[in-house]
N, CA, C and O atoms as a DFTB+ gen file, in Angstrom:
312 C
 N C O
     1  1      82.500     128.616     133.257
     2  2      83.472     128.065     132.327
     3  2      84.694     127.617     133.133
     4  3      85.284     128.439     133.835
     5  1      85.072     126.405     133.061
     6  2      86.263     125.873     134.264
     7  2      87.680     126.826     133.024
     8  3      87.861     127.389     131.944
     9  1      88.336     126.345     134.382
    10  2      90.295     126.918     133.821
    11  2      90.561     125.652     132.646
    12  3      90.019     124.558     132.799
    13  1      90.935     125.774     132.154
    14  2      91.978     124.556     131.437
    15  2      93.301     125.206     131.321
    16  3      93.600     126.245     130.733
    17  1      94.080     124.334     132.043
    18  2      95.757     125.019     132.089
    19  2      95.923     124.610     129.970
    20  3      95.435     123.726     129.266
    21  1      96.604     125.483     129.755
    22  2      97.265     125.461     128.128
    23  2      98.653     124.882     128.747
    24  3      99.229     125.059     129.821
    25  1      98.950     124.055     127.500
    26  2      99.956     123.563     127.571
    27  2     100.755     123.492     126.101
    28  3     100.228     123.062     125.076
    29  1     102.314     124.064     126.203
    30  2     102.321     124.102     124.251
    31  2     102.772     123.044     123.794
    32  3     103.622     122.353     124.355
    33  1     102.145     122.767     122.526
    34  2     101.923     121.532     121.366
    35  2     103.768     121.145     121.305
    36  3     104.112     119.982     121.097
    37  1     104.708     122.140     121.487
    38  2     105.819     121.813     121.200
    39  2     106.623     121.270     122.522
    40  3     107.836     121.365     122.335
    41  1     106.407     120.921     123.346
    42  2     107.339     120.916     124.938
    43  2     107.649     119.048     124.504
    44  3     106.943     118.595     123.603
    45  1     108.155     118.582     124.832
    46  2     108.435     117.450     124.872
    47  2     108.249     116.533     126.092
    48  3     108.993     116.888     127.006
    49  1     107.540     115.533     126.376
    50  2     106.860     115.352     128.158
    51  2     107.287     113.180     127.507
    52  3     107.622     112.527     126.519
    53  1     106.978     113.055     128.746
    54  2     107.432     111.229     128.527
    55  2     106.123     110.664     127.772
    56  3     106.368     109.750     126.985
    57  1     104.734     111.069     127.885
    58  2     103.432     110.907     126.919
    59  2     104.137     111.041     125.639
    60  3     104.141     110.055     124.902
    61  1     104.827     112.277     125.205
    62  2     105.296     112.543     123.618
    63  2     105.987     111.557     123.397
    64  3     105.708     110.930     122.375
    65  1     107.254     111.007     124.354
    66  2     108.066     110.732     123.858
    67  2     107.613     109.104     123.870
    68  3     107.883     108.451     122.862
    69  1     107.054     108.562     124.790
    70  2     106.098     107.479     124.496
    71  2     105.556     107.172     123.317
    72  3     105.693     106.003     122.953
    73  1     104.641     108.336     122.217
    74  2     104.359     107.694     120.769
    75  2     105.670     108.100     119.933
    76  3     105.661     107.725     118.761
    77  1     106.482     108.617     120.251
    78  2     107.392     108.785     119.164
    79  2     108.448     107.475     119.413
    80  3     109.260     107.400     118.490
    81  1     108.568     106.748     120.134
    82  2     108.838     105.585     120.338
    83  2     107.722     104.378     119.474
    84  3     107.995     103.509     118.646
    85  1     107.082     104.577     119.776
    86  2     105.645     103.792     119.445
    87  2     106.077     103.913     117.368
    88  3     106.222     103.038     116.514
    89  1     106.138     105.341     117.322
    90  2     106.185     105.120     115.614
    91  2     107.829     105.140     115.194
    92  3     108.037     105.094     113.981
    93  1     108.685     105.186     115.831
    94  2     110.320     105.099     114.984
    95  2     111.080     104.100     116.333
    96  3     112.190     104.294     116.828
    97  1     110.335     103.290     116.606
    98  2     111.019     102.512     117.736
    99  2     112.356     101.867     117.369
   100  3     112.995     101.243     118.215
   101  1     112.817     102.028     116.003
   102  2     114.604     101.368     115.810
   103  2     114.957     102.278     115.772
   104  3     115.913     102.190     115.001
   105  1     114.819     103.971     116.321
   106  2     116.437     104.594     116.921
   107  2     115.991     105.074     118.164
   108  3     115.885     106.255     118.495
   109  1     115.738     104.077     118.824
   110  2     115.873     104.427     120.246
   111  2     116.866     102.645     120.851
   112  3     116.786     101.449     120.570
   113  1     117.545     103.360     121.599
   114  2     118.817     102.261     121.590
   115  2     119.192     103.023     123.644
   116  3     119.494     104.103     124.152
   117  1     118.895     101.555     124.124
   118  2     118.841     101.944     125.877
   119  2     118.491     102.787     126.271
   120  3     119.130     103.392     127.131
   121  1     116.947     103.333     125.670
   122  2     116.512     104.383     126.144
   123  2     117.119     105.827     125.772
   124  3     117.113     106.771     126.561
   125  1     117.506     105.863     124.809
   126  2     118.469     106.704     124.010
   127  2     117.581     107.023     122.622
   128  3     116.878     106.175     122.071
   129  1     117.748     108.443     122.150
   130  2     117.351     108.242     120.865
   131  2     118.497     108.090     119.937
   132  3     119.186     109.105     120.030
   133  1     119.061     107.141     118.966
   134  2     120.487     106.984     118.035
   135  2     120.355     108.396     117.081
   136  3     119.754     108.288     116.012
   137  1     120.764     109.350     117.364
   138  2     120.892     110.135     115.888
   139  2     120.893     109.932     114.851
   140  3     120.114     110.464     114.060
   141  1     122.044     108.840     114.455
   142  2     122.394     108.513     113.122
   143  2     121.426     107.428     112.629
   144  3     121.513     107.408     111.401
   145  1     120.561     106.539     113.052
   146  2     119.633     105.774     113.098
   147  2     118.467     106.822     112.771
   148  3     117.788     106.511     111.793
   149  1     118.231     107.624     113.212
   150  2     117.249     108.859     112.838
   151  2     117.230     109.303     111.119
   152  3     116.513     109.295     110.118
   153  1     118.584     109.681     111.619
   154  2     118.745     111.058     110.213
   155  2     118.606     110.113     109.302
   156  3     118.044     110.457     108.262
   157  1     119.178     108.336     109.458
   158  2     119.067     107.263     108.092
   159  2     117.672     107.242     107.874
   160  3     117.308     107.786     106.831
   161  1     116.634     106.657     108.734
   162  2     115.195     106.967     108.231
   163  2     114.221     108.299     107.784
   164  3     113.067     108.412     107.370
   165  1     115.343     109.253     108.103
   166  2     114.082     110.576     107.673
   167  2     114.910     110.649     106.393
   168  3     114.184     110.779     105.408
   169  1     116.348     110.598     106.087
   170  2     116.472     110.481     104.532
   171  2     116.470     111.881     103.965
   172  3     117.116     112.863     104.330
   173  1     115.652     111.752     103.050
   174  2     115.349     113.302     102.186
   175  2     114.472     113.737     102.457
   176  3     113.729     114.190     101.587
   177  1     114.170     113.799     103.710
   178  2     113.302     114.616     104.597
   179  2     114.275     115.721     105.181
   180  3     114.031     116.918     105.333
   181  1     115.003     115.287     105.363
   182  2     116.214     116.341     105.959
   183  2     116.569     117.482     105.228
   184  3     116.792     117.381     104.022
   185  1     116.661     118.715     105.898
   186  2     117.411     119.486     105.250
   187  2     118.809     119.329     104.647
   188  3     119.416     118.328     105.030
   189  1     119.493     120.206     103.692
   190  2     120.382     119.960     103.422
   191  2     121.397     121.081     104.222
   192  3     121.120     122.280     104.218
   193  1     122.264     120.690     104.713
   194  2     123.356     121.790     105.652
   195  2     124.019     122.585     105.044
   196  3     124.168     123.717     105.504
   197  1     124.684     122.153     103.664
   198  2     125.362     123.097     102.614
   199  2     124.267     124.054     101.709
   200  3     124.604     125.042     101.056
   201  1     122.724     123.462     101.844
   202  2     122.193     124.776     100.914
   203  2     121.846     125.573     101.744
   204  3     121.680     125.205     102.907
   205  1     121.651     126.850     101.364
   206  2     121.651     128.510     101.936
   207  2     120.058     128.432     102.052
   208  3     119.333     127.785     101.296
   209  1     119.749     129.017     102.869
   210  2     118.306     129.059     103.255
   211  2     118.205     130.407     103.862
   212  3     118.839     130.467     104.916
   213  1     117.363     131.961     103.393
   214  2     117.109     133.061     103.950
   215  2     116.946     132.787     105.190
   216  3     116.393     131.768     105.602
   217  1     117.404     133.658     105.863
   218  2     117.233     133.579     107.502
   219  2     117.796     134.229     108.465
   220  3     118.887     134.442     107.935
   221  1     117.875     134.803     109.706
   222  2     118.754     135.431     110.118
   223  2     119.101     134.209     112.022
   224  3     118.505     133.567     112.886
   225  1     120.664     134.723     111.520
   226  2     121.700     134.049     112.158
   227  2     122.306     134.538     113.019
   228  3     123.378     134.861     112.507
   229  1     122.307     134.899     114.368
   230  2     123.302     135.506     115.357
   231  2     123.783     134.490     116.692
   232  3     123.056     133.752     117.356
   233  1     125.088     134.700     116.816
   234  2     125.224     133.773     118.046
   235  2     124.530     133.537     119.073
   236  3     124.384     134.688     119.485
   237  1     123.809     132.668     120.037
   238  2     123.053     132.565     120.541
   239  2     121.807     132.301     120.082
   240  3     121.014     132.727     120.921
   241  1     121.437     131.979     119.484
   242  2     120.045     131.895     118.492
   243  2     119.291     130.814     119.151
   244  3     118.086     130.869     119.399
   245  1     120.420     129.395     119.536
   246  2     119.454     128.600     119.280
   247  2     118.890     128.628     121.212
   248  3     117.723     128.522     121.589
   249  1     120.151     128.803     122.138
   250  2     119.772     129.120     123.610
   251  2     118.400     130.018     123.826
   252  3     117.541     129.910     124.701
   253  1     118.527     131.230     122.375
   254  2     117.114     132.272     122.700
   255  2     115.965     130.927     122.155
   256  3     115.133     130.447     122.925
   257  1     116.104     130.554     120.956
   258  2     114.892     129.660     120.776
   259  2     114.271     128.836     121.632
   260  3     113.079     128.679     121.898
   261  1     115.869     128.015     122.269
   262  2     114.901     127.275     123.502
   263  2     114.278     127.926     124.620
   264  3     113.320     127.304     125.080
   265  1     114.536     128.901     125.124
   266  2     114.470     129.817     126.119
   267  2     112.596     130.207     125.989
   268  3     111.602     130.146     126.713
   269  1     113.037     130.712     124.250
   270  2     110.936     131.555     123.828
   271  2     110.237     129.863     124.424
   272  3     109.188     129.935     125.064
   273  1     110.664     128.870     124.256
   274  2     109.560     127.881     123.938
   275  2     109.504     127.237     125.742
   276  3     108.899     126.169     125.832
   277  1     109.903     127.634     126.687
   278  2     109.677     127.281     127.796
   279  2     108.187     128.053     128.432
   280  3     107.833     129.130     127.952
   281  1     107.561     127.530     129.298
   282  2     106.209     128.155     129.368
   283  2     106.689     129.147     131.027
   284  3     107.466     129.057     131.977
   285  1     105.438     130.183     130.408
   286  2     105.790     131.056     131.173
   287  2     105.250     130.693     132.885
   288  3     104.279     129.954     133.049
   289  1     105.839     131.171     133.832
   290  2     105.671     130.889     135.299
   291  2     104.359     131.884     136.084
   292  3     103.615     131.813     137.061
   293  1     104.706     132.971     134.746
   294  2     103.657     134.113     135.845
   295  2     102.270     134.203     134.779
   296  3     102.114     133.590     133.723
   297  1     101.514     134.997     135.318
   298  2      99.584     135.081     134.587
   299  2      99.887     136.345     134.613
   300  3     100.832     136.865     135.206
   301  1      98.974     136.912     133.878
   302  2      98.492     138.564     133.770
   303  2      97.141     138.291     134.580
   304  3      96.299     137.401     134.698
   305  1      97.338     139.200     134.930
   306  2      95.440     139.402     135.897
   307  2      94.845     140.803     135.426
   308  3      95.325     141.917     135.213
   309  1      93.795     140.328     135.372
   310  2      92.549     141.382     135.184
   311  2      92.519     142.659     135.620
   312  3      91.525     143.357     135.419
């Protein structure tokens, strides 16, 4: 059975960002993605910022989130 390196569905690589260009190509502006060009086409897709949503909130939250979603460097061995 060969290795296949895993790679996670969420990392963002220039392939991703290649079709996400491909399908919302008017907010990308000099190689830039426009925010506000964004948030106008997703619309009411968006959350809303003023409604309350269960959840828990501590400073640092979002540094730990990015942090879990980086892939790990080391293997466990047998």
């Amino acid at each position: 059975m060969p290795i296949v390196k895993l790679r996670p569905f969420f990392t963002l690589t220039e392939d991703r960002l290649k079709e996400f260009k491909v399908v919302v190509y008017e907010v990308f502006a000099d190689g830039n993605i426009n925010w506000e060009t964004l948030q106008e086409d997703l619309g009411e897709y968006l959350e809303d910022p003023n409604q309350e949503y269960f959840g828990l909130n501590w400073p640092g939250k979002r540094e730990t989130r990015r942090l879990a979603f980086i892939p790990s460097k080391g293997a466990l061995a047998p």
